[in-house]
N, C-alpha and C positions, 0 to 999 in steps of 0.2 A: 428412281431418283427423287420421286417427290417425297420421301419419308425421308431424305437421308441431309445432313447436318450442311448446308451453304453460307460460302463468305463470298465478299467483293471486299476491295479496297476503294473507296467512293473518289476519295481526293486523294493529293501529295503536300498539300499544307494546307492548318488546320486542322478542326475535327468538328464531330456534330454535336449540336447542343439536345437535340429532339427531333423524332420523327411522328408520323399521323397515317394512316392507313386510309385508303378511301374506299364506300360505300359499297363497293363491287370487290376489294378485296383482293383487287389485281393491280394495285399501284400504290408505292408509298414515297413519303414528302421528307427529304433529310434535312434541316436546317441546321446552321452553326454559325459561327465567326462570320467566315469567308466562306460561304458556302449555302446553297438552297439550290438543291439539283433534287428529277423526278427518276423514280425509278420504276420498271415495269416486272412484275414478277410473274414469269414464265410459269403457262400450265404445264410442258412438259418436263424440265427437269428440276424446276421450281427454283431457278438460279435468276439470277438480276440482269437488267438491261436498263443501262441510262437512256429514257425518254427526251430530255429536257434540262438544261442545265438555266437554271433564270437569273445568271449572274457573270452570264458573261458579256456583258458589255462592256464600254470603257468609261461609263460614268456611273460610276458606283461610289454609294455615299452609305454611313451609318446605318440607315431603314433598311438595307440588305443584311446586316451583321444581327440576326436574334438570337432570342435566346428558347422562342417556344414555335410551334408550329400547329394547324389544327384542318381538319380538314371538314368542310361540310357532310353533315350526315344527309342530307337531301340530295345535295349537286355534284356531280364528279370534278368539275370543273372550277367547281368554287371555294378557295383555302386561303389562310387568311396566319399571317406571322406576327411575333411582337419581336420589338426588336429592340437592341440599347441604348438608344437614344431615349423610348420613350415613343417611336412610332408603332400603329399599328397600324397594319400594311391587309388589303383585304387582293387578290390577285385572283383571275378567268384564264383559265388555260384556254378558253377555248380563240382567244385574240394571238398578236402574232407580236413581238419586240416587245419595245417599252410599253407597250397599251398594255402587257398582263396585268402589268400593274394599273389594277381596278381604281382603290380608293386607298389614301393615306389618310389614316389621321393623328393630328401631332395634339391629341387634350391634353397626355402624360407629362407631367414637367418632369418626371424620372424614370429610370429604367423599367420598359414593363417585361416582368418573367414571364406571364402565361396568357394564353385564349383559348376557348373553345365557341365552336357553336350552339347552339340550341337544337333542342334534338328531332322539334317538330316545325319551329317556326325556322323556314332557312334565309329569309332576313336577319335576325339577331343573333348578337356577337356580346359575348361580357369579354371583358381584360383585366388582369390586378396589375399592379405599379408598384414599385418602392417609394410614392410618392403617397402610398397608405390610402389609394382611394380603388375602388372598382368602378368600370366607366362599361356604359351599353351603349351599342352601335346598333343601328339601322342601316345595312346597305344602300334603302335609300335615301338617307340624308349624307351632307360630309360632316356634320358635328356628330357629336356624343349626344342622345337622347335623353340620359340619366347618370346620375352621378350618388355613388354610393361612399359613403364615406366610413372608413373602419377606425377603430382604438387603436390604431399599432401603426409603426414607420412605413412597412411593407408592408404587402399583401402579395403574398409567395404561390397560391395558386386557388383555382377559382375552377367550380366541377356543376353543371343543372345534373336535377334528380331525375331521373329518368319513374321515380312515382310520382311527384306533383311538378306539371311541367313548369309552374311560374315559380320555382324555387331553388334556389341554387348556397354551394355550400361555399367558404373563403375562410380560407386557413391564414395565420399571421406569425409575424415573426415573434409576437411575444408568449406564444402558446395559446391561444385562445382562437375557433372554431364559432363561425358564425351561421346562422342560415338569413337571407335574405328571400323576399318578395319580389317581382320583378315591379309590381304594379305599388309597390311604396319604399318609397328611395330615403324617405325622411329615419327608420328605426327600422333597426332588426329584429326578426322574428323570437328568431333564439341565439344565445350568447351563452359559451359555456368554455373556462380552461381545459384546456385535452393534454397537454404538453406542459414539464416546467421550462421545455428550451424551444425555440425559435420550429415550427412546423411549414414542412417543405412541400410537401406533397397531400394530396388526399383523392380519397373516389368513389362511388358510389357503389353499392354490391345490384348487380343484373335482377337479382329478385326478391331480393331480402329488404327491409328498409334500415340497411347497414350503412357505415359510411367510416372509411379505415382511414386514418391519419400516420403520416412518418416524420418523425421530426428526428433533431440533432441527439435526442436523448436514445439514441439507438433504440427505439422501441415501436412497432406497430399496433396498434391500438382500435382495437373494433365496437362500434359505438352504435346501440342500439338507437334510433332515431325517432320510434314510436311514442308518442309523446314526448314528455323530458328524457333528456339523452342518459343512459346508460351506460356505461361500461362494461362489454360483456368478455371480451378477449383480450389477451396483452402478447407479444411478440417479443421475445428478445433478440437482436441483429448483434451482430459485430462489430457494425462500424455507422454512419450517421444516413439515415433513409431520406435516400435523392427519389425513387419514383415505386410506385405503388400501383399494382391492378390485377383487380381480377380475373379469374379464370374462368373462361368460361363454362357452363353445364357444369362447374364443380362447384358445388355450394361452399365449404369450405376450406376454399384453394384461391392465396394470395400471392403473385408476383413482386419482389421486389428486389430494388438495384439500390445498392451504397452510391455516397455520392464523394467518398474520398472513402481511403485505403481498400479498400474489399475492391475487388475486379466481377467478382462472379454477380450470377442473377439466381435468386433462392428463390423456388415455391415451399410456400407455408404450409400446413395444416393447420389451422386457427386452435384446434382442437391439443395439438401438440407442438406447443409454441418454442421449446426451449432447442428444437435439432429442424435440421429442412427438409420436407419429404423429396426436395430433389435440386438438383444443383446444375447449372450449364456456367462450365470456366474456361469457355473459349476464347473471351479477351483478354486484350494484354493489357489494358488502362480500364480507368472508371468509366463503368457503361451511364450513356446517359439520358437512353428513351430503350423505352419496353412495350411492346404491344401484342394479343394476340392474335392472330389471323381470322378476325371473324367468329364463327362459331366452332372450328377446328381447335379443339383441346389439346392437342399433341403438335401445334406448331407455332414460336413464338418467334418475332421478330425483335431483334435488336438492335443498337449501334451506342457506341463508343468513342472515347477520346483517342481511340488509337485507331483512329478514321478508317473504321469497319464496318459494315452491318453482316448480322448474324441471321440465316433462317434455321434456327434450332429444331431439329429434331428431338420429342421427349422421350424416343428408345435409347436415344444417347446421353440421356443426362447421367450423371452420378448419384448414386445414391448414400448420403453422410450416413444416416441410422444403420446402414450396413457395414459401415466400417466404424461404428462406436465403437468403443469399450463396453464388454459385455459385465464389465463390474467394475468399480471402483474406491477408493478408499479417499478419508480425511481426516485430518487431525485438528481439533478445536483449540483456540488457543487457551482453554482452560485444561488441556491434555487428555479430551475426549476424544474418540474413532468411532467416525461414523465408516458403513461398510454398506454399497448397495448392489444387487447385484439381478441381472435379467430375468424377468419369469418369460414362461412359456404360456400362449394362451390358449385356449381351447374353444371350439364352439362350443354355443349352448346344445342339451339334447331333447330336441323333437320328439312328439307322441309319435310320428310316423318311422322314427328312426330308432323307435320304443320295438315298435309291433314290428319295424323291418329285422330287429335284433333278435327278436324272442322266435321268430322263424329260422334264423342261421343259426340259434340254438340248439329246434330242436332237432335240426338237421348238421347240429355235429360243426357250425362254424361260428364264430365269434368276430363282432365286428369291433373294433376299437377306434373310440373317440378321437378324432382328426382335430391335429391343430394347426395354427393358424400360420401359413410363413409368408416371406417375402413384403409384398406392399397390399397384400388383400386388407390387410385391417391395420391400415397404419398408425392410425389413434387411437387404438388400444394397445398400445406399447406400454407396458408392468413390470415394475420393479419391486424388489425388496429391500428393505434399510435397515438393518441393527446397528443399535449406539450401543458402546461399551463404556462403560464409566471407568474413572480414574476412582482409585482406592484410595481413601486419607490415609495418612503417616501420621504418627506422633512425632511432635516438635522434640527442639532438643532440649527441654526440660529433663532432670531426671527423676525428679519429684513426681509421681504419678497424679500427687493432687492439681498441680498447675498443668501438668500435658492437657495439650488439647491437638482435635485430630486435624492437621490441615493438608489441602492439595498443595499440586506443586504450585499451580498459578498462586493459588494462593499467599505462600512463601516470597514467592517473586514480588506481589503485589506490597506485604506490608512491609519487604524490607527497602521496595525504592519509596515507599514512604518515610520508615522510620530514621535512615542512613543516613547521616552528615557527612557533609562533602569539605565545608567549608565555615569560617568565621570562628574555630575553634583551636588550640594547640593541637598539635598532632597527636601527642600523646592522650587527648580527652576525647579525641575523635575517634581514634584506635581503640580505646576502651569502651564507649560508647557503642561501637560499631561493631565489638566483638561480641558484646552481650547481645546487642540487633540480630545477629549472626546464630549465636549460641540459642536465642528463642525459637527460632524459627528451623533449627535441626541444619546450618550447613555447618559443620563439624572442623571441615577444610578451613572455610572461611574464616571462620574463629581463630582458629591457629594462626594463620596466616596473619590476621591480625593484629595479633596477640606478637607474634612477632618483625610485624615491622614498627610497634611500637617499642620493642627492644632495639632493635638498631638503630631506627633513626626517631625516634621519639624521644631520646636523652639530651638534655639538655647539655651535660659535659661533650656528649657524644658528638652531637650539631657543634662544639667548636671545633672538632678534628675534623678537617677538609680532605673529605675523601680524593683521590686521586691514583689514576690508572699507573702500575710501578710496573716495571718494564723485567726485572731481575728479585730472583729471592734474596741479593745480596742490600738491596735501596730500601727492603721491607726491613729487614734484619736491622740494619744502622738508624733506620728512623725510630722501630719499637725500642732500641734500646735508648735511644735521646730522648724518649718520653717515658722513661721508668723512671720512676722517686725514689727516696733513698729509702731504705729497711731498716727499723729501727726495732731493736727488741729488747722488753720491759724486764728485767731479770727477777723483781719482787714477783714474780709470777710462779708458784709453785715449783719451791727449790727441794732438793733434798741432800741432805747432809750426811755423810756416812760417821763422822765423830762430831759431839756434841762440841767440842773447841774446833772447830776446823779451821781455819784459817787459808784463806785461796789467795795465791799470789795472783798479782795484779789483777785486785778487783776492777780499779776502773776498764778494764779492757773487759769485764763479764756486762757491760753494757751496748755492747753493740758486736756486727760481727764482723768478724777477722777475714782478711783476702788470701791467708796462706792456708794449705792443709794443714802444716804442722802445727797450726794456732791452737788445736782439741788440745795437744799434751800440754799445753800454759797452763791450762786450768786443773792441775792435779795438786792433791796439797801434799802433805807432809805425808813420806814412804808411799810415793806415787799412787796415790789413791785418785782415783779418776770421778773429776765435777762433771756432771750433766746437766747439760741447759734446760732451761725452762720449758712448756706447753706455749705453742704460738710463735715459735720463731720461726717455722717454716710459712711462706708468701710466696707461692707460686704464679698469683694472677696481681693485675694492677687495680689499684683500690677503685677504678671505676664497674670494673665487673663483679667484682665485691658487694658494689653499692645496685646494680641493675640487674646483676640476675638472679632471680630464685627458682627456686624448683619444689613443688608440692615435695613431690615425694622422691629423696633423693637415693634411697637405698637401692631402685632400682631403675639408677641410673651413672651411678660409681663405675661400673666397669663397660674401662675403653674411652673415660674422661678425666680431665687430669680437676682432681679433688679441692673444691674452694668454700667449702660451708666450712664448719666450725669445727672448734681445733680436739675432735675425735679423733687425733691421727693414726692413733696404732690400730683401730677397725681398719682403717683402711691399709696397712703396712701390711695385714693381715690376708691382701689379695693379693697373689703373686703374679696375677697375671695385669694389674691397673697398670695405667702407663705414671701415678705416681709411686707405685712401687720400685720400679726401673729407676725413676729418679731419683730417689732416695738412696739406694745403693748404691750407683755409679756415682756420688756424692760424698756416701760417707766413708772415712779412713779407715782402711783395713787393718789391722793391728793385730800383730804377731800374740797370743795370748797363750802363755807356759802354761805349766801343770800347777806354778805355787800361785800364778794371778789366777786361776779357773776357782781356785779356794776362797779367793777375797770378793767374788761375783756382788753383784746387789741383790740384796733377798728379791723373792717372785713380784712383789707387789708393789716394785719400784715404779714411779713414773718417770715414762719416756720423754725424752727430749732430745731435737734434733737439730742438728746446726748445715746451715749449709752455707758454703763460702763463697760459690759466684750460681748465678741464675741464669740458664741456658739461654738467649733471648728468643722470643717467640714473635715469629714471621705475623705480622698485621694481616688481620682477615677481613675480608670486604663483603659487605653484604650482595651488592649490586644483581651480580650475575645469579646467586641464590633467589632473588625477592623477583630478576627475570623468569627466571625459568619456573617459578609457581605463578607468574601470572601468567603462562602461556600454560602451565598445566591447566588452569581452572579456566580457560578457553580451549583446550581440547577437549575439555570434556561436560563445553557447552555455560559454562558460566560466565559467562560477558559480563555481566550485572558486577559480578566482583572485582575481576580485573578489572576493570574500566572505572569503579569506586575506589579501589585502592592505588591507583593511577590520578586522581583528580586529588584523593586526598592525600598525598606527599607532596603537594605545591613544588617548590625547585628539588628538592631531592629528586624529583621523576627526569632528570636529564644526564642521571649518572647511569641509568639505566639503558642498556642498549636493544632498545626496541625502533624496529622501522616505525618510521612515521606513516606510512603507508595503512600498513597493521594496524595503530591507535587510531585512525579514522574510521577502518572499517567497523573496529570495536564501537565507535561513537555513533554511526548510522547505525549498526548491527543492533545496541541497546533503546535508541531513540524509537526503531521503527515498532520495537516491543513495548515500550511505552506505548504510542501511539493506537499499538493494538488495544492494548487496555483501556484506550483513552481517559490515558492520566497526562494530561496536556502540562498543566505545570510541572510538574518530575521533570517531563522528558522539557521544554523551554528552561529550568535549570541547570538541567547540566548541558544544554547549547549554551549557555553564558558563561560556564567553569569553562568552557572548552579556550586552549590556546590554538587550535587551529581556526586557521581562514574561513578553510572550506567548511566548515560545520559551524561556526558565528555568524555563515551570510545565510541558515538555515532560517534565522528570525528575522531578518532584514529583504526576506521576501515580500513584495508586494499583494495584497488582497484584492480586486478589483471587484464591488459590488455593481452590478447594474439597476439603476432607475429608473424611471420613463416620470413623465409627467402624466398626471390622473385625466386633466380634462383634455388635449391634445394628443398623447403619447409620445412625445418628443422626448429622446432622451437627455437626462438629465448629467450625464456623465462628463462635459467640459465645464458647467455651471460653475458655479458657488452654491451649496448647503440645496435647498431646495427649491432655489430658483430656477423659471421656467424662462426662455427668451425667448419663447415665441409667443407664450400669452401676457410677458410680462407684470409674472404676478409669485407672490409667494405664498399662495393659499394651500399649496401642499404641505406649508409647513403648520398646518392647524391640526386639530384632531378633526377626525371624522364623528367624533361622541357627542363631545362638550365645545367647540369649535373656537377652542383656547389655543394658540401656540405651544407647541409642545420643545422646553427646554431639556428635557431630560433624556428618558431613553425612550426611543422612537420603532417602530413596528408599523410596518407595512405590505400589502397583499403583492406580491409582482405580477400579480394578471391585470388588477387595477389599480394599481398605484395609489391607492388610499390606504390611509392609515392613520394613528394618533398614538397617545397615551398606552401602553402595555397595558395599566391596567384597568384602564377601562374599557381596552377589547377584548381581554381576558373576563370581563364580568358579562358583555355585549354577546362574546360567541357562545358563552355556554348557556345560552337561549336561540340564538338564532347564525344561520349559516352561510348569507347572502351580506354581502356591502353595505352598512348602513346609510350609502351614500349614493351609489351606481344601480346596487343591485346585483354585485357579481356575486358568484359563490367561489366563495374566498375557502382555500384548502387551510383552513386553521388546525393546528394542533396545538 
């Protein structure tokens, strides 16, 4: 039982903030809310026993509610809480009621997070505060002995070195890492930013002169401390690092627990930061003290907001690297794939495993090189990575002297450049946009272009108010209310069979007749038969006339009813065109004898055709055509287009029958691809075209910068501009250079709130790397 994995449930409301192990290693201290009870940990089956409960009386005030707890490394008897009010509470188990409590002291005017002891002397106590100061205790005195005062609001926790004993570290809410002296309260030793977010925790390494910091940037961080600090390791967590500690006898093995969303407690390998060498997910909320049991490596004690303590066993941790993915793939958003995928490792080979080899040789056996499995070498975990490149295409020039080769990003990139959305006629937009289209090789796009500036880019066209018609009989009576009259010129290429001809009633050879039998009027003398002019046939209405052309119309006659120029007997010539149909079911059959087959018009007569009514033709609507290619070029991954030829049909896009749901997606789905490019204004453009809500309140998000003040650290975030009310002054608003009020654009360090002139800290850092005003070493790029 002592190897194997033990819970308790400590309380029934509440939970714990922190625990502390004492001296001997057989008793731990749970503090929280409501709660500071001892617990005894059993040598034989190494399960829990409440000792002491120091909170049950009925006068109970704030000084019992903490938030840290610590126990003396010299005394068993002697631990000591902070609590949030701002008390720090020093308590002797070895008294009996209200006397535990040894000594209070109230310096903190704010909540204090953390205490420990000192490792040699077992009088002195430090404590940090949200009141931004660290305070040292004397047991026996009741005040504070020293008062250390930090750059930042808080001061989130506070660790002595266990290499130099009068030195101790204090982490702050503004990212910044201090060492102090105990024997000079006036300045810190060392001051350096470790964090750009708010750091929670830190600790010292048992042999190393290492010192690991966890702050809100989800990252642990291991800092050489040997002279000026280094940075020698980085950690990637999941989620914000609440507590931090090493492991014992394992030089590079770090404990640590999230302090929001992550449940579990991961040990690190410093050495292979980005997976955990091992994982214990036996609570059910955020754990919120970690300790290990002394000098035993394989037993870690915990507890949680799900008012539990844990004695983990490490045969039952989980192991993540053993259920990675043994390969993986990615896709760059320039439309690269990277590919990596698990090596095997091998030990190196020994002279002695040379000569052990050359003897199984020459005795007929063969030894083969042993590799490495399981957790024997867990930081040496090898992979391999191949990138495959994307291959350029030629644009859609056809001129081989203008192609040039581009990727897809590429294409992506200059046509949400080059594309107009808006401020233009439709029709200049359309064309504009097709050629955008037509450079850059989307062949579709073009078209598509190309033809919604036929339909709805006509200006005759835009006064005809499209509208949904219920029956093919509403289409039929509206297209014929809108046909004009047929007029045809008869001076247009006549032909005469007698040079005196004379045609009865010429004025009727000006226009055409509503009767079939109107063709025999026009016969003259001894029934000789007039033929109409070239041009009198008008199938389509003069605005299609005027909109649409066609390169190249030869091969596109058959299976379209024929509107270019008055070639008509080519095309009479296909029996299969649907003007051919028409033309015959039109013209008058005519009984033709043996003696009229004689009076024929020579071969080289020209043809002329009359027709007497015009079938009406059912009104076509573009709508549902111009829908369904804008969801084509969204199956098949083109958002860009759709969602441009959507913004640029201004009100004609509500005749279209697209969910609104769908147009949104399209508008995040395009914007987030901008943003990957970071092409900030594109993608801020077309949140301004947008008529939805939900994607115009995309810019109407608020930014919140934080400040602090340079000489206090007060922040600066309720003020006015860079006014301070606690030093009431506005010298932050100078330059740090030239110590001129800076009106313009303004640059500041956030570790020490100094700053000035852009560009005279732009001339300033690229000579030197430190504050020219604090001292700090300001992370300039």
């Amino acid at each position: 039982m002592l190897d194997e994995t033990v819970s308790l449930r400590i309380c029934q409301d509440g939970h714990a903030n922190a625990l502390a192990l004492n001296r001997d290693c057989n008793q731990i201290a749970v503090a929280g809310r409501s709660l500071l009870k001892l617990f005894a940990i059993d040598s034989d089956d190494g399960g829990f026993t409440e000792v002491c409960n120091m909170r049950s009386g009925k006068n109970q005030n704030l000084s019992y509610s903490s938030n840290d707890v610590a126990w003396s490394s010299l005394d068993n008897n002697i631990l000591a809480t902070a609590a949030t009010n701002g008390v720090v509470s020093v308590w002797d188990l070895s008294k009996f009621g209200r006397q535990k409590q040894l000594l209070v002291y109230n310096d903190h005017q704010r909540t204090a997070h953390t205490v420990t002891f000192h490792s040699s002397e077992m009088n002195l106590l430090i404590s940090g505060s949200q009141d931004g100061t660290i305070k040292c205790f004397d047991t026996r005195c009741d005040k504070a002995v020293n008062t250390f005062y930090s750059n930042s609001e808080s001061v989130r926790d506070v660790k002595f070195s266990p290499h130099s004993p009068h030195t101790f570290s204090a982490v702050s809410e503004n990212g910044t890492v201090q060492l102090w002296d105990l024997r000079r309260a006036d300045k810190c030793i060392l001051q350096f930013t470790a964090h750009s977010d708010p750091i929670y925790t830190c600790d010292w390494h048992p042999t190393n002169n290492w010192l690991a910091t966890g702050s809100r940037d989800k990252q642990i961080k291991i800092w050489n401390m040997d002279g000026k600090a280094s940075l020698d390791h980085t950690i990637h967590t999941i989620a914000v690092v609440g507590r931090v500690k090493w492991r014992p006898e394992k030089t590079y093995h770090i404990a640590s627990c999230a302090l929001v969303v992550d449940y579990s407690i991961h040990i690190w390998d410093i050495r292979r930061p980005f997976i955990p060498f091992a994982s214990f997910n036996d609570h059910t909320n955020v754990t919120t003290g970690i300790v290990w049991k002394g000098t035993d490596t394989n037993c870690l004690i915990s507890t949680s907001k799900d008012s539990t303590i844990y004695k983990h066993a490490f045969k039952d941790a989980s192991r993540p690297a053993l259920k990675a993915n043994a390969q993986g793939a990615s896709l760059g958003r320039k439309g690269d794939i990277s590919f990596a995928n698990k090596l095997k490792y091998f030990l190196p080979v020994t002279a002695a495993q040379v000569v052990k080899s050359n003897s199984n040789y020459n005795n007929n056996m063969i030894t083969r090189q042993r590799s490495m499995t399981g957790t024997e070498q867990f930081h040496i975990g090898k992979s391999d990575m191949c990138r495959f490149l994307l291959n350029p295409s030629y644009t859609g020039y056809v001129d081989p002297e203008i192609s040039v080769e581009l990727k897809e990003h590429e294409c992506f990139i200059g046509c949400a450049k080059e594309l107009i959305l808006s401020g233009k006629k439709l029709a200049d937009i359309c064309k504009h946009n097709a050629s955008v289209c037509r450079k850059y090789g989307k062949h579709n796009a073009t078209t598509l272009w190309n033809f919604v500036e036929i339909a709805y880019g006509s200006n005759e066209l835009n006064k005809l108010k499209y509208e949904h018609r219920n029956s093919f009989s509403t289409q039929k009576n509206s297209q014929a209310s809108r046909r004009p009259t047929q007029v045809v010129n008869t001076d247009v290429l006549k032909w005469d069979h007698n040079e005196n001809n004379n045609v009865n009633g010429s004025d009727n050879d000006t226009e055409l007749k509503s009767q079939d039998d109107d063709l025999m009027d026009h016969n003259g003398p001894g029934g000789k038969q007039f033929y109409p002019p070239y041009g009198s046939v008008i199938l389509s209405e003069s605005q299609i006339l005027t909109e649409i052309t066609f390169d190249n119309f030869d091969n596109l006659r058959n299976g379209f009813t024929y509107v270019g120029p008055p070639d008509i007997s080519k095309a009479l010539a296909l029996p299969e065109t649907t003007l051919h149909c028409d033309v015959q079911a039109a013209r008058p059959q005519l009984d033709i004898n043996a003696d009229d087959r004689d009076k024929s018009p020579p071969p080289n007569m020209p043809v002329e055709l009359k027709v007497t009514s015009i079938p009406p033709v059912p009104l076509w609507e573009p709508h549902q055509f111009i829908t369904d290619a804008l969801l084509l070029q969204n199956d098949v991954g083109d958002v860009q287009t759709a969602l441009s030829v959507l913004i640029a049909m201004g009100e004609n896009r509500k005749y279209l029958p697209i969910n609104e749901a769908l147009i949104e997606h399209w508008f995040q789905t395009y914007i987030d691809q901008l943003h990957r490019y970071q092409m900030w204004n594109e993608a801020c453009r077309v949140i301004n075209l947008s008529w939805l809500r939900s994607v115009r309140e995309l810019n109407q998000k608020s930014t919140t910068v934080h400040t602090n003040c340079g000489d206090c650290g007060r922040p600066l975030g309720g003020s006015v501009g860079w006014y301070c009310q606690k030093c009431k002054s506005m010298r932050l608003a100078k330059c740090s250079i030239c110590g001129l009020i800076v009106r313009g654009l303004y640059a500041w360090c956030q570790g020490c709130s100094h700053g000035g002139h852009l560009q005279h800290l732009m001339a300033y850092f690229a000579n030197n790397s430190n504050c020219p005003k604090c001292g700090h070493l300001c992370e300039y790029n």
